[in-house]
N, C-alpha and C positions, 0 to 999 in steps of 0.2 A: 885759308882753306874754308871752303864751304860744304857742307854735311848737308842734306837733305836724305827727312826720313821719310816712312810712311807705317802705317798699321799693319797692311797684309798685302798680299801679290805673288807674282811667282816670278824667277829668275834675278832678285836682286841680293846684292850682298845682305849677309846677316850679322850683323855688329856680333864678336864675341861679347860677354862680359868680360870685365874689366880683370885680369892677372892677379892674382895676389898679390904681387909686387906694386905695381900700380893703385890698387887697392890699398895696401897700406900708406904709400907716400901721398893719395888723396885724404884718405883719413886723419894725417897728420900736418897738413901742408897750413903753413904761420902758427900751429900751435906748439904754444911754449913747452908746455910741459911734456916729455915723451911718453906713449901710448905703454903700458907694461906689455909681455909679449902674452899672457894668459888675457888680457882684454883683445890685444889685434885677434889671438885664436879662436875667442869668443864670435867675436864681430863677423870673423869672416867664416865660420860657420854658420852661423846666420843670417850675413846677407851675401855673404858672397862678391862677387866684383858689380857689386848694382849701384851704378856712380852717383841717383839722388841721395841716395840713404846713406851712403859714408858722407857726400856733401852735409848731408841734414847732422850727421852725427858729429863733426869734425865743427860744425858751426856753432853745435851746443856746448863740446868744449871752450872752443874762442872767445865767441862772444857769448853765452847765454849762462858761464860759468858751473857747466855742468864738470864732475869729474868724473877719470876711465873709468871709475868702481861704477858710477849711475849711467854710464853708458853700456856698461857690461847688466846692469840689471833692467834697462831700457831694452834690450836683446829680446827679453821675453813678449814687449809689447811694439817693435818695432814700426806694425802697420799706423802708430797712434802719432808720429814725427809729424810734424806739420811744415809744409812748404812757405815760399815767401807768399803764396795765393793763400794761403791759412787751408790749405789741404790737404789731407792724410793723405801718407801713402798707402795707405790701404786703400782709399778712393782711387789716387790716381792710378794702382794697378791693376780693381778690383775692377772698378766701373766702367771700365771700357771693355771688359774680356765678361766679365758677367753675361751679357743678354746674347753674345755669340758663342761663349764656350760654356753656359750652363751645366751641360749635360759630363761636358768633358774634366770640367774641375771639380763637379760633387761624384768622379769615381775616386779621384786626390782626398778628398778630404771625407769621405767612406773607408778608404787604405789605411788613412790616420798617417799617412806618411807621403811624403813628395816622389816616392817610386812605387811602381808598382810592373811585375814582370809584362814584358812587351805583348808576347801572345794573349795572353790572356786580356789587355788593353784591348788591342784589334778587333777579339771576341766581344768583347762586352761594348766597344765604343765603335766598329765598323773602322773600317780605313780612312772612312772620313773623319771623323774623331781625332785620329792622330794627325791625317794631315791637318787639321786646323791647328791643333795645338803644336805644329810646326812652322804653318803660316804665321803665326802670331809671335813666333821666336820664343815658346814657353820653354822649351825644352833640350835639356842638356844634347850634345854631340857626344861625349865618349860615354855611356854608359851598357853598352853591350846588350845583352839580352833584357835589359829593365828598358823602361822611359820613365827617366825623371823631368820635372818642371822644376823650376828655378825655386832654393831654399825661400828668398823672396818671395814670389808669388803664392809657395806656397804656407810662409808663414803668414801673411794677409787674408790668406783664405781661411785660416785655421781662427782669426779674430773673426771672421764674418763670414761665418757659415750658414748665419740667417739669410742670408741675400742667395743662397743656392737650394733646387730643388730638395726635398730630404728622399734620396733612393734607396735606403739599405735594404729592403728587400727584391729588388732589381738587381742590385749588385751580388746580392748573396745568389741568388735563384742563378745570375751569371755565371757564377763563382763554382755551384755544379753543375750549372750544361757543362761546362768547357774542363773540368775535370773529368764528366763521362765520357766526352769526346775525346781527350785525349789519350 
């Protein structure tokens, strides 16, 4: 089978992430010793089904003789794994969605949190806002009246928040138009 991707478009399929289940039997796949289940819960609240980062972390057990206890405290600094290119992921999530979702990841990391209620998104980011960070596959499908981005991207953004506008008073000033208005 052949996979071909691309960055952004419209009308093509959007790869879910990766199952939890799947997720864990990547994370575990030729490692000897078994994952304990408070590490897999750790792990995948953290990243989630995001197939480099289990790959990066299931590698550091194998071969690089890390154990589940420093992969569970490796959680906190996830964006720092380094690829077989010797590049974070933090780079490879951040650097390409930076210079076109600017505006739309420093409302993420102003929240202090990867959701933030949908209306109020709209308001402060326009439609366009959200559609991009749709284009770009940032953001979750079931979350209801929120829009979250991906724990991933936005644990990356939360290491490298130098790299984004600084808007808190944008956001705050947002914060009550759109309380007055509603």
């Amino acid at each position: 089978n052949v996979l071909i991707t691309r960055r952004s478009g419209s009308g093509e399929y959007q790869m879910p992430p990766l199952d939890r289940i799947t997720s864990e039997a990547m994370l575990v796949r030729d490692v000897e010793k078994p994952c304990p289940k408070e590490a897999l819960d750790h792990v995948w609240s953290t990243v989630g089904g995001h197939p480099l980062t289990l790959r990066l972390m299931s590698s550091a057990v194998r071969d690089a003789g890390a154990s589940w206890a420093d992969i569970g405290e490796d959680c906190s600094a996830v964006g720092e794994f380094t690829d077989n290119r010797e590049e974070r992921v933090a780079d490879r999530v951040l650097n390409r969605l930076v210079p076109v979702l600017r505006r739309e990841l420093s409302l993420f990391a102003w929240a202090g949190q990867p959701s933030c209620d949908r209306g109020f998104a709209r308001f402060a980011l326009k439609p366009v806002g959200i559609r991009k960070l749709s284009n770009f596959c940032l953001t979750s499908a079931d979350t209801g009246n929120a829009i979250r981005i991906h724990d991933i991207v936005f644990t990356c953004l939360r290491s490298e928040s130098s790299l984004l506008e600084q808007r808190p008073g944008e956001f705050t000033e947002a914060v009550d138009d759109y309380i007055s208005d509603v």
